[in-house]
C-alpha positions as CSV (number, residue, x, y, z in Angstrom):
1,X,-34.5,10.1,-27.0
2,X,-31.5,10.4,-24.6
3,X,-29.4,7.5,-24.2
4,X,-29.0,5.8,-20.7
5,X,-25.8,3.9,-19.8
6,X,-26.1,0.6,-17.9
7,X,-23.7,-0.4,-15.7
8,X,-22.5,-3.8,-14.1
9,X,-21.7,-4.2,-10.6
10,X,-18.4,-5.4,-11.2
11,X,-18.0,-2.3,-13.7
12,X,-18.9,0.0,-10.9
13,X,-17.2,-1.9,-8.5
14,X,-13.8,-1.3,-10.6
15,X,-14.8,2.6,-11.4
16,X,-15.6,3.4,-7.9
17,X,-12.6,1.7,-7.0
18,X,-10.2,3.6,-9.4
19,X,-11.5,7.0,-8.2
20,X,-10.3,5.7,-4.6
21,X,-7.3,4.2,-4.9
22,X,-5.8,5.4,-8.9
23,X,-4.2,3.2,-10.9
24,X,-3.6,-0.2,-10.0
25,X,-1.4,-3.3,-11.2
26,X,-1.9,-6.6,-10.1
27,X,0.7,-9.2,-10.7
28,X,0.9,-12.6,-10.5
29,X,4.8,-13.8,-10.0
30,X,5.9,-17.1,-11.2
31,X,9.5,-18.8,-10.8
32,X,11.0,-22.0,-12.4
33,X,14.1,-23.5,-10.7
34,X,16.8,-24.7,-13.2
35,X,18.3,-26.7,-14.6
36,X,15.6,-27.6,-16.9
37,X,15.8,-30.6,-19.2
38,X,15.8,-29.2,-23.1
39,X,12.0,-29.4,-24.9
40,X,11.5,-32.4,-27.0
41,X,11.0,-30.3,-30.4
42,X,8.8,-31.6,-33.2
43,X,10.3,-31.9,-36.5
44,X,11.2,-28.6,-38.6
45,X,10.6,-26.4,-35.3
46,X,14.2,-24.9,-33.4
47,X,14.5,-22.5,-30.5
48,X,17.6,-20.2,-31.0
49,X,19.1,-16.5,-29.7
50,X,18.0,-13.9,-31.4
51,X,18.8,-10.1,-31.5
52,X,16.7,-7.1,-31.6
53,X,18.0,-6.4,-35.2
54,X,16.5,-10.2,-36.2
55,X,13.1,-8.8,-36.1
56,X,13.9,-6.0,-38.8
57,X,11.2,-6.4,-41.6
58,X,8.8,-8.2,-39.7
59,X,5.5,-7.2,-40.8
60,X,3.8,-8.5,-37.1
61,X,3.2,-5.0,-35.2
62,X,3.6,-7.4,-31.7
63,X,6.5,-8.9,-33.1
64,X,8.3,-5.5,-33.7
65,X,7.3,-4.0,-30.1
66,X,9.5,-6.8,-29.5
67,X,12.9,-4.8,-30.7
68,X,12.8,-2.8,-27.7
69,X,13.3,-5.9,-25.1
70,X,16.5,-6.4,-26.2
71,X,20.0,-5.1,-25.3
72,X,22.6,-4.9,-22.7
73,X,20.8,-7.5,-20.1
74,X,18.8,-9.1,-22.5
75,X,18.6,-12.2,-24.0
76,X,16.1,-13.1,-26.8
77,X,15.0,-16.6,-28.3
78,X,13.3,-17.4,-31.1
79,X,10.8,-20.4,-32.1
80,X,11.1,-21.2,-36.0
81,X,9.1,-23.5,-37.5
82,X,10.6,-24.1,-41.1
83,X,12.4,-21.2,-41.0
84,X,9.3,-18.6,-40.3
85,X,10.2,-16.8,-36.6
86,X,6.4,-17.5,-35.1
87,X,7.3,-16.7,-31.3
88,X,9.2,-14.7,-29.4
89,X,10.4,-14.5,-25.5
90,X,13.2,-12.4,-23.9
91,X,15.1,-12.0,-20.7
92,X,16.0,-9.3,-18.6
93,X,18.6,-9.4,-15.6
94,X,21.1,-7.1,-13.7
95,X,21.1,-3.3,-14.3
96,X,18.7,-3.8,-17.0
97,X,16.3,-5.6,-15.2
98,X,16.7,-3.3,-12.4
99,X,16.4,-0.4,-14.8
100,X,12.7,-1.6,-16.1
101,X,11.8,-2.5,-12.5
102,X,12.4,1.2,-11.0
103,X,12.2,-0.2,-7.8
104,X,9.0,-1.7,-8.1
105,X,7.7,-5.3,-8.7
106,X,9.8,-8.6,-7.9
107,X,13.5,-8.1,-6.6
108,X,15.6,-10.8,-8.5
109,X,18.1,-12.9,-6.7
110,X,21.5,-13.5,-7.8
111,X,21.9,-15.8,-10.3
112,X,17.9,-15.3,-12.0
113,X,16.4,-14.0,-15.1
114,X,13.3,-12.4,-15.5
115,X,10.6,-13.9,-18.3
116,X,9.3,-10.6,-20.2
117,X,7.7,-10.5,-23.9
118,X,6.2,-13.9,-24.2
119,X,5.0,-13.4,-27.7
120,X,3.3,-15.7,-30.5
121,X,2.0,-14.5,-33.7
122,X,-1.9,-14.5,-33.8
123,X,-2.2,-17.3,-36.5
124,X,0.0,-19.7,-34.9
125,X,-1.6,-19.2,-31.7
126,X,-3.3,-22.5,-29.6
127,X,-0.8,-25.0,-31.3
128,X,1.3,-25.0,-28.2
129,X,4.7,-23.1,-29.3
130,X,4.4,-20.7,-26.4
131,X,4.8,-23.5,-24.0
132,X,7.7,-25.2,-26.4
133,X,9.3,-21.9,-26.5
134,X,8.9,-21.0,-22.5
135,X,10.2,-24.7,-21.7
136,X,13.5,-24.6,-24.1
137,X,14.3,-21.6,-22.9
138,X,14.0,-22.6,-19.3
139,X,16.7,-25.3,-20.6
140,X,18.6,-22.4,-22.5
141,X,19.2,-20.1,-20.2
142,X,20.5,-22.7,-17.5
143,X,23.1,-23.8,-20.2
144,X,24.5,-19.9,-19.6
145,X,24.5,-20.3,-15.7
146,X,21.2,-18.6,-14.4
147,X,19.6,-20.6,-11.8
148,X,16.0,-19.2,-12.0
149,X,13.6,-17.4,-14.0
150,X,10.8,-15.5,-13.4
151,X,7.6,-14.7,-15.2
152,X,5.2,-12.0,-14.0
153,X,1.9,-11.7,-15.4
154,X,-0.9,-10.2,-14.9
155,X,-3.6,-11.6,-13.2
156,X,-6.2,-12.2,-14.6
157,X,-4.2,-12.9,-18.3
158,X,-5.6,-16.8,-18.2
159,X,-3.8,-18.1,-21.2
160,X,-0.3,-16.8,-20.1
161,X,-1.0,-18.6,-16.3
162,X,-1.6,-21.6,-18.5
163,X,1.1,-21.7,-20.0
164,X,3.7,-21.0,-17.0
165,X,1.5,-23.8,-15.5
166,X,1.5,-26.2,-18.3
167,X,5.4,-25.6,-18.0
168,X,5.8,-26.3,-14.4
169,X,6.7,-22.7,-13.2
170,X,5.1,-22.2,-10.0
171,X,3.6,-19.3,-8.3
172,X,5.9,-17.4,-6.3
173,X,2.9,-14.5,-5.1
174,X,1.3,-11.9,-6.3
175,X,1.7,-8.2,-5.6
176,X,-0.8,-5.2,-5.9
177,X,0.6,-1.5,-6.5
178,X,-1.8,1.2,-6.1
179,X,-1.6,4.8,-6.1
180,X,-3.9,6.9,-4.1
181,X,-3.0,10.5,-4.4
182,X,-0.1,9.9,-6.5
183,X,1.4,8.1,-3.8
184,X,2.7,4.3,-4.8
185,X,1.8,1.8,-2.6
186,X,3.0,-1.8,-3.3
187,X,1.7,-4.9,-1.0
188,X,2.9,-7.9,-1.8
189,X,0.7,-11.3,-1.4
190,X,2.2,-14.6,-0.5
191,X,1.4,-17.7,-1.8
């Protein structure tokens, strides 16, 4: 008996759609002015730097995709709670930023910081570190002079929007980068 494949609109929709148009991205951006007042942290959890080389022997395969954030440009935090790292976020700026960006997504002002590598591990998930973590940082990063962050993320990634909006970043836009033909084409949405 042969076997027949059944497809969804929306899964038609998005095939039919990436033979037209090739691969896509679509970004949400946030931003967060600062200064930021610093997280009130529950007892036995801290928020400190941390360095690319701090995540040696982690046994987390998310946590260890997270050595390669750091560097030149690059800030890491950490979120400890009784000494066991459980999250992780970093920040890019300047020529590293730019570096990543390759002349694509959100062009960073003077003074700001983007938000990359938001990352908790999976069994300390839904207690509400990510948002602890995303708001003393906020407060972190203003204590060494930026004066904004961003956060892109991708659209339809509901628990990260959550948390930018549970920390009162805001939405800055959205941009869509398509490439028909091998040809990049990037449209930015406002607001």
């Amino acid at each position: 008996m042969a076997t027949v494949n059944v497809y969804s609109p929306r899964s038609l929709l998005k095939e039919a759609l990436h033979l037209g148009l090739g691969d896509y991205q679509y970004w949400k951006v946030f931003y967060i002015d600062l200064p930021q007042p610093a997280a009130e942290l529950p007892e036995g959890i801290r928020v400190e730097p941390i360095t690319p080389e701090d995540l040696d022997g982690v046994v987390d395969e998310g946590l260890l995709q997270r050595r390669e954030f750091g560097g030149e440009g690059a800030q890491g935090f950490g979120l400890f709670r009784d000494d066991e790292l459980v999250a992780v976020q970093w920040y890019w700026w300047g020529a590293r930023y730019e570096a990543e960006r390759q002349g694509r997504s959100w062009r960073l002002p003077e003074g700001a910081a983007k938000s990359t590598g938001l990352y908790t591990l999976p069994q300390h998930r839904g207690q509400g570190y990510a948002a602890l973590l995303k708001r003393q940082t906020a407060y972190l990063m203003s204590q060494r002079g930026f004066t904004r962050l961003y956060s892109r993320i991708w659209h339809s990634h509901k628990s990260s929007i959550r948390v930018s909006e549970k920390t009162g970043w805001r939405v800055a836009g959205s941009y869509i980068e398509i490439c028909p033909f091998s040809r990049r084409i990037q449209l930015r949405l406002p607001v």
